[in-house]
N, CA and C of each residue as an Amber inpcrd file, in Angstrom:
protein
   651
   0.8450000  -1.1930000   0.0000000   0.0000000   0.0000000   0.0000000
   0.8810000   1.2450000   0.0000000   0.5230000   2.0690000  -0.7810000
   1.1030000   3.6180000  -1.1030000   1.3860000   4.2930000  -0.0220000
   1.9270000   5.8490000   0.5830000   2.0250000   6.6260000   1.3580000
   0.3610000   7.5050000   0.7910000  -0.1170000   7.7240000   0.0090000
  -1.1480000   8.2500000  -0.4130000  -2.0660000   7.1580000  -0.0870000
  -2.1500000   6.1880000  -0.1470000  -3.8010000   5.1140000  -0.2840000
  -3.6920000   4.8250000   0.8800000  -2.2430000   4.5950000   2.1080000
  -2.1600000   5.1170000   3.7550000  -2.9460000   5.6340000   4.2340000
  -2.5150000   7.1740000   3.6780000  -3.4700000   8.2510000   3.9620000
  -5.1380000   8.0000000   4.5590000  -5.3950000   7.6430000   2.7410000
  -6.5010000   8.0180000   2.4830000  -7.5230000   6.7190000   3.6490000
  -6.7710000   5.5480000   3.8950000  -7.1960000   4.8750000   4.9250000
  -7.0640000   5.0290000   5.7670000  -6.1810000   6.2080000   6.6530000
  -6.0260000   6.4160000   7.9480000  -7.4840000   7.6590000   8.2950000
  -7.3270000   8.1500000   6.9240000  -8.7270000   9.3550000   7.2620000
 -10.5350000   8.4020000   7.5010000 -10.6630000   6.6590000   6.9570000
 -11.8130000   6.4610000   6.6480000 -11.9110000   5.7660000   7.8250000
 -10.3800000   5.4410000   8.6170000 -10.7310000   5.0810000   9.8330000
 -10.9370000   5.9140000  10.6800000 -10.6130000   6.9770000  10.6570000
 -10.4760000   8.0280000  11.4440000 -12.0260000   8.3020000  11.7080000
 -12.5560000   8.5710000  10.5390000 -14.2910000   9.0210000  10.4090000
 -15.0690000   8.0710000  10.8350000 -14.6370000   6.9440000  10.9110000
 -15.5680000   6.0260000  11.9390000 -15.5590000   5.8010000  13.1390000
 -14.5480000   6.0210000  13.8900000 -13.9610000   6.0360000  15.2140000
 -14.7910000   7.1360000  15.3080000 -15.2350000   8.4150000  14.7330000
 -15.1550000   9.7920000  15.3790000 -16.7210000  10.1500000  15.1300000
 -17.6590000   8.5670000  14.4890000 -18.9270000   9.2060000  13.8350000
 -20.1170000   9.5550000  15.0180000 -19.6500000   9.1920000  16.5220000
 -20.6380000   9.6260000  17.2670000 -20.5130000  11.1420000  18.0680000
 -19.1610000  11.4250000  17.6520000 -18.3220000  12.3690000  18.5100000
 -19.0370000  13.5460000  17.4660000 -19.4760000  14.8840000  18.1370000
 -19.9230000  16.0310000  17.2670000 -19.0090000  17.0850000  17.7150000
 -18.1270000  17.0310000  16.9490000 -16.7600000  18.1830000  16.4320000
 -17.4140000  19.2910000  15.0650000 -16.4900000  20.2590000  14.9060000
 -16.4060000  21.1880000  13.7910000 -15.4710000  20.4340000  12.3160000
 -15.2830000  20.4370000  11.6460000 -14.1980000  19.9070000  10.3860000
 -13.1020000  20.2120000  11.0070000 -13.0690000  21.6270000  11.2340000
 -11.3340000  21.4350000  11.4280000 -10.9490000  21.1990000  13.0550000
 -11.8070000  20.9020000  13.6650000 -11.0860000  20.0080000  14.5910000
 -11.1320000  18.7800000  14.5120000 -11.9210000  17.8650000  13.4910000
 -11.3970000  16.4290000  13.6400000 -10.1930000  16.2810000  12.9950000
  -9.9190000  17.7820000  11.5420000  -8.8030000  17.6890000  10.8650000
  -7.4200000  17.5720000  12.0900000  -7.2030000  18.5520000  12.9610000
  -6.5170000  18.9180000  13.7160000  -5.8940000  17.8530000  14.8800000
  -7.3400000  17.0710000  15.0260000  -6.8280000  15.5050000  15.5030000
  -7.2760000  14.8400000  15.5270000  -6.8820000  14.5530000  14.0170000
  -7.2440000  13.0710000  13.1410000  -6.2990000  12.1480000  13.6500000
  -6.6990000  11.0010000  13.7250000  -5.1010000  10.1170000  14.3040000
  -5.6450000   9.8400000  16.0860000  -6.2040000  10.8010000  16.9840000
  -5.8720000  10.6620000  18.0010000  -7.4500000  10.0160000  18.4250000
  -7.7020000   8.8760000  19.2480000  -8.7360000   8.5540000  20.2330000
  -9.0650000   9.4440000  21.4290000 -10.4840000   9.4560000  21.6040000
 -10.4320000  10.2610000  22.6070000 -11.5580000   9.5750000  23.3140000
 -11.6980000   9.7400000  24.8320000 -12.7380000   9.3070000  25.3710000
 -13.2340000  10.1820000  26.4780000 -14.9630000  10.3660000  27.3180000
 -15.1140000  11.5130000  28.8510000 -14.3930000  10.7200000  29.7040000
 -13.2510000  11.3800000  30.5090000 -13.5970000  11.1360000  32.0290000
 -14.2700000  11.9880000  32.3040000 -14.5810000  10.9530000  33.4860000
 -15.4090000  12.0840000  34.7080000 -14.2380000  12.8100000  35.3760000
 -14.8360000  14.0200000  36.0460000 -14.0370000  15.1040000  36.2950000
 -13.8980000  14.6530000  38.0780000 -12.6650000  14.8150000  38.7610000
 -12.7260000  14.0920000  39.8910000 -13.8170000  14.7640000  41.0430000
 -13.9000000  16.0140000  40.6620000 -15.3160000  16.8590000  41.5140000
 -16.5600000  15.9310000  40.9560000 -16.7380000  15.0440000  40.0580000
 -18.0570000  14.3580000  39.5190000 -18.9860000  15.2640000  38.8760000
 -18.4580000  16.8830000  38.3080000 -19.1400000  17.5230000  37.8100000
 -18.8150000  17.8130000  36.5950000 -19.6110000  17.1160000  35.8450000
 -19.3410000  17.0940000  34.0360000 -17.6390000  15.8920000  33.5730000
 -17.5280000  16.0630000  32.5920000 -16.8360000  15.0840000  31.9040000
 -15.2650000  16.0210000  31.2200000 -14.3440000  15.6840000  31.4390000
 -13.0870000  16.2290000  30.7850000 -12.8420000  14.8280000  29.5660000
 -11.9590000  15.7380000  28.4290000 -11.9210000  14.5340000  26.7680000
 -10.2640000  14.4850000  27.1000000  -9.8630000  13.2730000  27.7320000
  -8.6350000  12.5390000  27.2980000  -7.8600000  12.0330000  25.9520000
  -7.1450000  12.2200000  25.2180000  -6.6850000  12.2280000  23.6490000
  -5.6950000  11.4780000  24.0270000  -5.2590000  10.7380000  22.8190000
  -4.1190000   9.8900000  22.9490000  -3.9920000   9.4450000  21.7440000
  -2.2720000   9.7960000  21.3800000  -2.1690000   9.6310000  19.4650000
  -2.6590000   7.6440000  19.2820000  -3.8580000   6.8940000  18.1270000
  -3.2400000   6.0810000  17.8800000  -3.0250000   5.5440000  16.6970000
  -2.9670000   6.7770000  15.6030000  -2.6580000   6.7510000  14.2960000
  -1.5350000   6.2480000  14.1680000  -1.1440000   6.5570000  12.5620000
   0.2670000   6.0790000  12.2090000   1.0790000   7.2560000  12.0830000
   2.2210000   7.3480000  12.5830000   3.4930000   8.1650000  12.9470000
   3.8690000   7.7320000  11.2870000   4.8180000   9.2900000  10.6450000
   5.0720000   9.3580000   9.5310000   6.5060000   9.6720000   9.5700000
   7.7810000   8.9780000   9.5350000   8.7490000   8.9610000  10.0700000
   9.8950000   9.1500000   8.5410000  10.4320000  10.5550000   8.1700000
  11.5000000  10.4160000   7.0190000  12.7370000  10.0110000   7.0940000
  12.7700000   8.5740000   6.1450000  13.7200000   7.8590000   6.2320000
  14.9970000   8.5250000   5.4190000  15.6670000   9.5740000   7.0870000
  16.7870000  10.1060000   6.4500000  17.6280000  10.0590000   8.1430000
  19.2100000   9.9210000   7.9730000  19.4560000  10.3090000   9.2710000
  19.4550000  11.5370000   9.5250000  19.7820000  11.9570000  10.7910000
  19.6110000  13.4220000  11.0880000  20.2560000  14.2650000  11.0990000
  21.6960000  13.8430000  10.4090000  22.3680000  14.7870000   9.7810000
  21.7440000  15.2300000   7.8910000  21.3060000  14.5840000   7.6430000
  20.3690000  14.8110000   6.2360000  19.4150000  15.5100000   6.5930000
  18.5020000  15.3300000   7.5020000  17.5500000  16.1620000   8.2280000
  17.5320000  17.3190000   8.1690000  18.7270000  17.9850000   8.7920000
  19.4380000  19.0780000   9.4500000  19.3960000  19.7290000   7.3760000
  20.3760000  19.2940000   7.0150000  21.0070000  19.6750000   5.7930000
  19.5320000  20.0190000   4.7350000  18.5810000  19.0540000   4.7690000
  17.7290000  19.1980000   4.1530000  16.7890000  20.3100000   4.2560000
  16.9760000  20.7570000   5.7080000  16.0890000  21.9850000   5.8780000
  16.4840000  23.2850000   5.7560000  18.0690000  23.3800000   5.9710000
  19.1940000  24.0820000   5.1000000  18.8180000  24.4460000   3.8710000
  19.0820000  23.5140000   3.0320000  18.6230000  23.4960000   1.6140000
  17.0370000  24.3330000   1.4240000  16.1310000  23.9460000   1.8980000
  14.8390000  24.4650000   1.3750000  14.7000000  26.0370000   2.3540000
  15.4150000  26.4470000   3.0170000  15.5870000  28.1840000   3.5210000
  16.6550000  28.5170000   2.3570000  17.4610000  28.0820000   1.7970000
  18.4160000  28.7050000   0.8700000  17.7630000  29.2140000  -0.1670000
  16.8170000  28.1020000  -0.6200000  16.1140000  27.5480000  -1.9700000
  15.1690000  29.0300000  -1.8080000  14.3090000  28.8350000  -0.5030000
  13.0680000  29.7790000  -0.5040000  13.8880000  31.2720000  -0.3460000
  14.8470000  31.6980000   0.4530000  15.9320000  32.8030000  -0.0010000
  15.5630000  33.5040000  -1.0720000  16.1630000  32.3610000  -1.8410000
  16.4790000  33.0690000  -3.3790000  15.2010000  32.9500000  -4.2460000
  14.3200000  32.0120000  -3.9730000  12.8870000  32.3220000  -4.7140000
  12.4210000  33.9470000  -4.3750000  12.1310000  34.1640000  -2.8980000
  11.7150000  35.6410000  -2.5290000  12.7430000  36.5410000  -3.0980000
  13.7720000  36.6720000  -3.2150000  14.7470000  37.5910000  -3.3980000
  14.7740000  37.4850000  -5.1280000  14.6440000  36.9470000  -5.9350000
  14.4540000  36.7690000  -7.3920000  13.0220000  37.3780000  -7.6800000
  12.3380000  36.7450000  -6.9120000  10.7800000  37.3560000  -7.2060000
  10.4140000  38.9270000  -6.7890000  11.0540000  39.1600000  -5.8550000
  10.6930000  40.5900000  -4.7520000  11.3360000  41.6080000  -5.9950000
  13.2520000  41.1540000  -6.3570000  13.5170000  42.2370000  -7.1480000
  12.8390000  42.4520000  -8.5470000  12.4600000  41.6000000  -8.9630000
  12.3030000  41.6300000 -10.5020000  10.8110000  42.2270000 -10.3100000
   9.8900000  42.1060000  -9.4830000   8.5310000  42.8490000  -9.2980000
   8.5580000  44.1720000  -9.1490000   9.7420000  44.6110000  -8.2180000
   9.6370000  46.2100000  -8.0880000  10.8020000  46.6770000  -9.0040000
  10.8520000  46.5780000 -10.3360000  11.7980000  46.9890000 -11.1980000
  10.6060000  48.0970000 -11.6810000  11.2320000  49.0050000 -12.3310000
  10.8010000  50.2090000 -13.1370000  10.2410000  49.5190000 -13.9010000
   9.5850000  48.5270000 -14.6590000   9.3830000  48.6130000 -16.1090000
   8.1190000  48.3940000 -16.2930000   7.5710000  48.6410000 -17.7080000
   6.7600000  48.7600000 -18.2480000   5.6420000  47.6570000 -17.9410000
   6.3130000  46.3880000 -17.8900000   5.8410000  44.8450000 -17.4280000
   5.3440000  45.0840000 -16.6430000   5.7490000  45.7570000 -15.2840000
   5.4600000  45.4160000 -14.1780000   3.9610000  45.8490000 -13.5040000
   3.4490000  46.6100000 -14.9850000   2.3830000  47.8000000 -14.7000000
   1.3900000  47.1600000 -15.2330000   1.7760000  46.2910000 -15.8670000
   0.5850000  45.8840000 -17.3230000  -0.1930000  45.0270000 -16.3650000
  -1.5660000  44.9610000 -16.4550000  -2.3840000  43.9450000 -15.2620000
  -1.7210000  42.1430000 -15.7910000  -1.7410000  41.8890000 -16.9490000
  -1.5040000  40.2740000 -17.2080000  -0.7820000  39.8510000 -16.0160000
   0.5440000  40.5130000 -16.3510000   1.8270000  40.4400000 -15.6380000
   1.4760000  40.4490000 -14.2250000   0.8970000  41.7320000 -13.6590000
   0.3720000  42.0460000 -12.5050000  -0.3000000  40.4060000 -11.6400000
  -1.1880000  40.3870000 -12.7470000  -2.3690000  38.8290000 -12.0440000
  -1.3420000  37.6850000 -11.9180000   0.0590000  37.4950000 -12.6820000
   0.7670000  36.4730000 -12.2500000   1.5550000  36.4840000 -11.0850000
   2.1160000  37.7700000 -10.7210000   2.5110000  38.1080000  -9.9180000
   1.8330000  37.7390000  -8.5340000   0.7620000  38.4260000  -8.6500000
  -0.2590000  38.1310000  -6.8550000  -0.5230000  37.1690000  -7.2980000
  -0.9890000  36.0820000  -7.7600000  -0.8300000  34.4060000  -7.9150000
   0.1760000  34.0620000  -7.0440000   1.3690000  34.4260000  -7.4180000
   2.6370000  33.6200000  -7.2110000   3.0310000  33.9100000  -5.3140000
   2.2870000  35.3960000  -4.7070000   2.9610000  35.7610000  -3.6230000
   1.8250000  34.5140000  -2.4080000   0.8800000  33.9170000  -2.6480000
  -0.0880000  33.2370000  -1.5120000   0.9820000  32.3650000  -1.1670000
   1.4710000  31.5440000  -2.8400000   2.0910000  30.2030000  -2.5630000
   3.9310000  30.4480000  -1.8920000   4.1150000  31.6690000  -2.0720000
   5.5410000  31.5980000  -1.4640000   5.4390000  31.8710000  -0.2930000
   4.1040000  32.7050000   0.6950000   3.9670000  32.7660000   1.5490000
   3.5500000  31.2130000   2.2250000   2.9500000  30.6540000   1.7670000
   2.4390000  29.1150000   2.0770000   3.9750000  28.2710000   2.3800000
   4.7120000  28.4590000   1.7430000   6.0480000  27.9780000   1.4900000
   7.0070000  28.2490000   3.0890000   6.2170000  29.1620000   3.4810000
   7.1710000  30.2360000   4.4860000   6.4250000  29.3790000   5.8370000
   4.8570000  28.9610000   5.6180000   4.1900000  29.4220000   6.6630000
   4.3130000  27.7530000   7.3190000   4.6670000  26.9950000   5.6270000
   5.0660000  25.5750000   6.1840000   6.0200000  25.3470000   7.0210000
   7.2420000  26.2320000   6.4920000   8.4960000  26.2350000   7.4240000
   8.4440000  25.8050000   8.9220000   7.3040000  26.5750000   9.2360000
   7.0940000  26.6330000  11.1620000   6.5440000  25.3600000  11.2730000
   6.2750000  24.1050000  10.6640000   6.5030000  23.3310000  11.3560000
   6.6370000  22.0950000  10.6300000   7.6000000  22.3780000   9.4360000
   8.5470000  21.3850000   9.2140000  10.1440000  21.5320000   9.6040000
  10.4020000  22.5560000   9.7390000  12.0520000  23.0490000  10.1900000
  11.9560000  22.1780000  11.9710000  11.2990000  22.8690000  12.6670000
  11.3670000  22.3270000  13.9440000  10.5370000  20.4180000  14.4770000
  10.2780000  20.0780000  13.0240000   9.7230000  18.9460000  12.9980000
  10.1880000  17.6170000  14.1200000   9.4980000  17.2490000  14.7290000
  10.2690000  15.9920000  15.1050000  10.9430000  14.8770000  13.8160000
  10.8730000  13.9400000  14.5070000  11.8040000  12.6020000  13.7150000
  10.0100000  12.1400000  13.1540000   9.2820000  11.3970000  14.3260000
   8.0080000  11.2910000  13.8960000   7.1610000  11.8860000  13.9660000
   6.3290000  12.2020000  12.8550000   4.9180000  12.7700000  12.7330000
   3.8940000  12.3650000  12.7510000   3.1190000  12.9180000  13.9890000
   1.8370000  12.5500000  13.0750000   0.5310000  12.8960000  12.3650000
  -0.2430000  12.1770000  11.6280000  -1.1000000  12.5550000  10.5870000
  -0.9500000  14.2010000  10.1150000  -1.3260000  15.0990000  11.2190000
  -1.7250000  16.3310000  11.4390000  -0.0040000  17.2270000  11.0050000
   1.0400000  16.3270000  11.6210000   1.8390000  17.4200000  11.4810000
   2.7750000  17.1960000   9.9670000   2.3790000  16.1710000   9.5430000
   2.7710000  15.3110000   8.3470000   2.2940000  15.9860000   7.4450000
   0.8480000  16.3090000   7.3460000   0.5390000  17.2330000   6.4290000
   0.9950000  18.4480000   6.3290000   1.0760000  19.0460000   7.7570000
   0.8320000  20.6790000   7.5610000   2.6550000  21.0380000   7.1980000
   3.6380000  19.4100000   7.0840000   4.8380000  20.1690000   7.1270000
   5.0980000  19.5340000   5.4470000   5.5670000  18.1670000   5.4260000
   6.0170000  17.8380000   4.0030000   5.0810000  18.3210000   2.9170000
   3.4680000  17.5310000   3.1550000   2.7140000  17.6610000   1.8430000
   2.2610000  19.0520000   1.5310000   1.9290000  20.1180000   2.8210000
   1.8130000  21.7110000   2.5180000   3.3380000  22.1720000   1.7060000
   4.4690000  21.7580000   2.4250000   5.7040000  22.0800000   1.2620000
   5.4400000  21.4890000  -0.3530000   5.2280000  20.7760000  -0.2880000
   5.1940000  20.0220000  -1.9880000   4.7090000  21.0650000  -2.5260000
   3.0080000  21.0370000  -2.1420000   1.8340000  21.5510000  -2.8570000
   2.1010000  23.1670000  -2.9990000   3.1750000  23.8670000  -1.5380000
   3.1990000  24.9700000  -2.0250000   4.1490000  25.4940000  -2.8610000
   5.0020000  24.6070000  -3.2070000   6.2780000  25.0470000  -4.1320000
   5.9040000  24.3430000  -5.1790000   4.5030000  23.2910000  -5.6520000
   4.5220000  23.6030000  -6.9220000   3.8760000  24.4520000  -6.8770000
   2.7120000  24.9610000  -6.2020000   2.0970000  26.3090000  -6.8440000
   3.1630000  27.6040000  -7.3740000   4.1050000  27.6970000  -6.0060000
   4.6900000  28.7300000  -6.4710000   5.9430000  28.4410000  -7.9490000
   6.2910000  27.1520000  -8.2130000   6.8060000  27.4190000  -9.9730000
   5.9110000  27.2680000 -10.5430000   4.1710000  27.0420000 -10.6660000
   3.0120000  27.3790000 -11.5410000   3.4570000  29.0140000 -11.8560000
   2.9550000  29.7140000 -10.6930000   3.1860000  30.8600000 -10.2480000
   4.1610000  31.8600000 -11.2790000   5.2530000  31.4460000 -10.9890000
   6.8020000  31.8530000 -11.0430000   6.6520000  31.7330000 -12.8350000
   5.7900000  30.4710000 -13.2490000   6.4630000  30.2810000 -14.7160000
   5.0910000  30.7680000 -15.4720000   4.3040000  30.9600000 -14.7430000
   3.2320000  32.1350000 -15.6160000   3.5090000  33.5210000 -15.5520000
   4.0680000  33.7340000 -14.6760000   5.0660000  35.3740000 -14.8810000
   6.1170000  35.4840000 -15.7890000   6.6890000  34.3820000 -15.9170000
   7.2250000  34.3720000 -16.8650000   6.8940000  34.7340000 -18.9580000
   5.6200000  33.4770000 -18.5590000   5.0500000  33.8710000 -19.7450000
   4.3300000  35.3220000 -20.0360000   3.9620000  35.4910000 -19.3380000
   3.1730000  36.6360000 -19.0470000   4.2050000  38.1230000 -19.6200000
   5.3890000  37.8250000 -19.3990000   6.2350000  38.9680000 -19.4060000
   6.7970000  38.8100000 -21.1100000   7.1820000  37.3420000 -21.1970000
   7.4890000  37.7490000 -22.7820000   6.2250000  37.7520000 -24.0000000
   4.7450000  37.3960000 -23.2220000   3.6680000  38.0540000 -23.9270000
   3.8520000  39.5020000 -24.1680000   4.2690000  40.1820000 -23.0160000
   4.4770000  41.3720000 -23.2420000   5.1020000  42.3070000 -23.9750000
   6.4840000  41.1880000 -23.9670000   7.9110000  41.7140000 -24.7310000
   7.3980000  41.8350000 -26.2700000   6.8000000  40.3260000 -26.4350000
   6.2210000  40.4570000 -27.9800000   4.9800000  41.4660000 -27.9150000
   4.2860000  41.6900000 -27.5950000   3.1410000  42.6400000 -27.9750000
   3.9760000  44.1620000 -27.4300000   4.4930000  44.4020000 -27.5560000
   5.4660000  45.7890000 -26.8020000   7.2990000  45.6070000 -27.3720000
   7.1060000  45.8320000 -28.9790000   8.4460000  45.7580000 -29.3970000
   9.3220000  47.2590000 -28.5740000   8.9510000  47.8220000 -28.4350000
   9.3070000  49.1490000 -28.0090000  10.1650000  49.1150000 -26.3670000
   9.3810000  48.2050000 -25.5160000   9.7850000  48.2430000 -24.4210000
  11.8340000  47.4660000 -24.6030000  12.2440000  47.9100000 -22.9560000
  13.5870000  47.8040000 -23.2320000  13.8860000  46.2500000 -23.0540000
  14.4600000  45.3400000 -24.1470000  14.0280000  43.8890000 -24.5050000
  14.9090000  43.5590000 -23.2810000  16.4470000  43.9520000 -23.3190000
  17.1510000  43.5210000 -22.4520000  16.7290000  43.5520000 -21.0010000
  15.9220000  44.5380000 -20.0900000  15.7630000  44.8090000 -18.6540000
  14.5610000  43.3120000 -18.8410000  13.5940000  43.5070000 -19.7990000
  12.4700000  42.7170000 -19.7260000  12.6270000  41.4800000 -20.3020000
  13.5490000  41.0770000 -20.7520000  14.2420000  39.4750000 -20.7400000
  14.8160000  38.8460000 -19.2920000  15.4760000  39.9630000 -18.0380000
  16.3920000  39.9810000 -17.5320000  15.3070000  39.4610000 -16.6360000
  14.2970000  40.1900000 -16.0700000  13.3240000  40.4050000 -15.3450000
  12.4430000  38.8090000 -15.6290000  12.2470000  38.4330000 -16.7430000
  11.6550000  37.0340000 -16.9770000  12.5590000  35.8480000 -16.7720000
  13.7460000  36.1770000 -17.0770000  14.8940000  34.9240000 -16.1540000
  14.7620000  35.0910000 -15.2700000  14.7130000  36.1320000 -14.1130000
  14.5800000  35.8060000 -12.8450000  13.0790000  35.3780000 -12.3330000
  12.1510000  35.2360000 -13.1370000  11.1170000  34.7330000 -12.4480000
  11.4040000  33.3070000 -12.9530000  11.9200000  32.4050000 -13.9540000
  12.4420000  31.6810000 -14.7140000  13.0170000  30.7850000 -13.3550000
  14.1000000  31.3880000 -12.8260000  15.2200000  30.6350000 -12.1620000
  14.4390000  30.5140000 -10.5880000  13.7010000  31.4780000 -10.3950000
  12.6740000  31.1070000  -9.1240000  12.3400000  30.0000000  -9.2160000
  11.1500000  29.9030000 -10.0160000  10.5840000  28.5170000 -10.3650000
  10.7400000  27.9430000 -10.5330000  11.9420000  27.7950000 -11.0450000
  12.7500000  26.2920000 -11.1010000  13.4050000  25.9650000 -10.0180000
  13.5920000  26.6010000  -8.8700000  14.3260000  26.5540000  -7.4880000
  13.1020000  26.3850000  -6.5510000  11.7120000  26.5770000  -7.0550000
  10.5040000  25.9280000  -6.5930000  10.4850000  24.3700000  -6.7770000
  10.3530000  24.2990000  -7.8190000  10.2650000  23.0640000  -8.6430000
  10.9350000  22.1250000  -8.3060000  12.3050000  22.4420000  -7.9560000
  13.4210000  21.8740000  -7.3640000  13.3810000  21.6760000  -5.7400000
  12.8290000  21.8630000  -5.1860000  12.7490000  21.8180000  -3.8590000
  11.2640000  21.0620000  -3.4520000   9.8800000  21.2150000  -4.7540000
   9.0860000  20.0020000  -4.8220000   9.4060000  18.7590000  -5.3650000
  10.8940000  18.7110000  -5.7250000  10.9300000  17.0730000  -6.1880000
  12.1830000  16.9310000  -5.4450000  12.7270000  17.5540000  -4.6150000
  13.4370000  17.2860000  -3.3980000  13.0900000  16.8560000  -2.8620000
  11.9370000  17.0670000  -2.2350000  10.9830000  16.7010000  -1.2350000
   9.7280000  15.3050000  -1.2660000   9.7550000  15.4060000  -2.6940000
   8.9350000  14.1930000  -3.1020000  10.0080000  12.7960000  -2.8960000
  10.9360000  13.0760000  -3.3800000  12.0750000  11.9820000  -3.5610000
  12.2350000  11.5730000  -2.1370000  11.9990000  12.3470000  -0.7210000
  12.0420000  11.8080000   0.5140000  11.3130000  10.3330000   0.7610000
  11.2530000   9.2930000   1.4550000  10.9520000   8.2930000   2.0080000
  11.0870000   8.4010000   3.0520000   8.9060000   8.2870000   2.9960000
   8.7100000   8.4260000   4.8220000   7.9450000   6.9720000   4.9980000
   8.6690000   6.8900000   6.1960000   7.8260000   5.4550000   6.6060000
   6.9360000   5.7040000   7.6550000   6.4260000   4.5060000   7.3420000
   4.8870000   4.6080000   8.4230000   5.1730000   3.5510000   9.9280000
   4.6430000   4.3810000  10.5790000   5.2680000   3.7890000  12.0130000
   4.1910000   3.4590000  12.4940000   3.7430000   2.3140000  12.6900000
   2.3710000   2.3670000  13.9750000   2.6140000   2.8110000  15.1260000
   1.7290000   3.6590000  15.7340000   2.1150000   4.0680000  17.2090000
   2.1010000   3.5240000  18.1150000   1.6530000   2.1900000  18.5180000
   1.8040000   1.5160000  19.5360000   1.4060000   2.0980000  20.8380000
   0.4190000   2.9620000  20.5020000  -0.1180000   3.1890000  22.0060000
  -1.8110000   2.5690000  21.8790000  -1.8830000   2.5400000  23.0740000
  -3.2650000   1.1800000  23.8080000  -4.4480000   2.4670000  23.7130000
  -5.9790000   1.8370000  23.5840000  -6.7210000   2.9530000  23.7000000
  -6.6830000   3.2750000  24.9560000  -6.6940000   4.2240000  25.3120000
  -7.7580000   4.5350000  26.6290000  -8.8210000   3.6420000  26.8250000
  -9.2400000   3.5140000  28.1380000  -9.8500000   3.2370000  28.4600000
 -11.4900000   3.9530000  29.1440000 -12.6140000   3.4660000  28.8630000
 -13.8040000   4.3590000  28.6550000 -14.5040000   4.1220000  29.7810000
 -14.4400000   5.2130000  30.8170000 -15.0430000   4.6450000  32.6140000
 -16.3600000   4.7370000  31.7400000 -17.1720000   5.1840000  31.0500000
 -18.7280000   4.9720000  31.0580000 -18.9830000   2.8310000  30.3460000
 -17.6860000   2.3060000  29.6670000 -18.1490000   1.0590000  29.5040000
 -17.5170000   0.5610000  30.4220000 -17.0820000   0.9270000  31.6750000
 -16.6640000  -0.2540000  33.0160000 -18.1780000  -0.3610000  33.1760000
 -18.7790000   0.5590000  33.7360000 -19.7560000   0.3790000  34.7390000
 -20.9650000  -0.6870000  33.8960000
């Protein structure tokens, strides 16, 4: 079985374990993976919800000096995406005014921010993850660095649409300006198949349910 068809079975167990329990979406999202059951509260007034992970832990099969290095790599990577993208947007030129250009541009800034916002909690990641933090760190990185070389390489096009419909404008600044959205995206691109190429294994967690004082009695 896949790391994806995993998934998609850890969520259908998840929704059955959880079909009497009345939560919001994003809190079963938030802890999917974990059992929960009432105690009683030791005053005997009302019920406190005990949680306990017993999903599957998502563990990247790298040591932790690769670890370290790997997260190196994707702050370098995202560096120079913002710093390629930031200068070539606030250049003087003609491009930069035209709406086409414009609409690729704010496209491209959600997903580099997404890129940023993954950081906080794949950089400080443990060794194992689970369900919840698995997503919000590797698969939010994938998904947001391909958006952002979608992003990156429709600004691109976008700019030598321009160049050709605008013989007049200065070819050289506005060639210069489309390589650097060019070399972004490919330093996107490059850091979503960095990241894909990882091997994560699936760990069962090995913890026991709780136990439910309303089925002792």
């Amino acid at each position: 079985m896949g790391l994806r068809d995993q998934l998609d079975n850890d969520r259908k167990k998840e929704k059955q374990k959880k079909a009497g329990i009345s939560h919001s979406k994003a809190y079963h999202r938030f802890f999917e993976g974990y059992s929960e059951i009432k105690v009683p509260k030791p005053d005997g007034k009302g019920y406190s919800i005990q949680r306990i992970y017993t999903g599957n832990y998502y563990r990247p099969d790298l040591s932790v000096n690769k670890r370290v290095l790997l997260r190196v790599l994707y702050i370098m990577l995202f560096l120079c995406m913002g710093y390629l993208f930031v200068s070539s947007a606030v250049l003087p030129l003609a491009s930069n005014s035209t709406w086409y250009v414009v609409i690729t541009q704010v496209v491209s800034i959600p997903f580099l921010f997404w890129i940023l916002l993954s950081f906080f909690w794949y950089v400080p990641a443990r060794q194992d993850l689970t369900l919840d933090e698995y997503r919000s760190s590797s698969l939010a990185l994938k998904r947001a660095a391909l958006g952002s070389a979608a992003g990156l390489g429709l600004a691109v096009v976008a700019s030598l649409v321009f160049l050709f419909l605008n013989s007049s404008a200065s070819p050289a600044a506005e060639l210069f300006c489309a390589a650097r959205y060019l070399v972004g995206g490919l330093l996107a691109l490059a850091m979503y198949f960095v990241e894909k190429k990882v091997n994560y294994l699936i760990i069962p967690s090995g913890n026991t349910l709780p136990v439910d004082e309303n089925e002792k009695k």
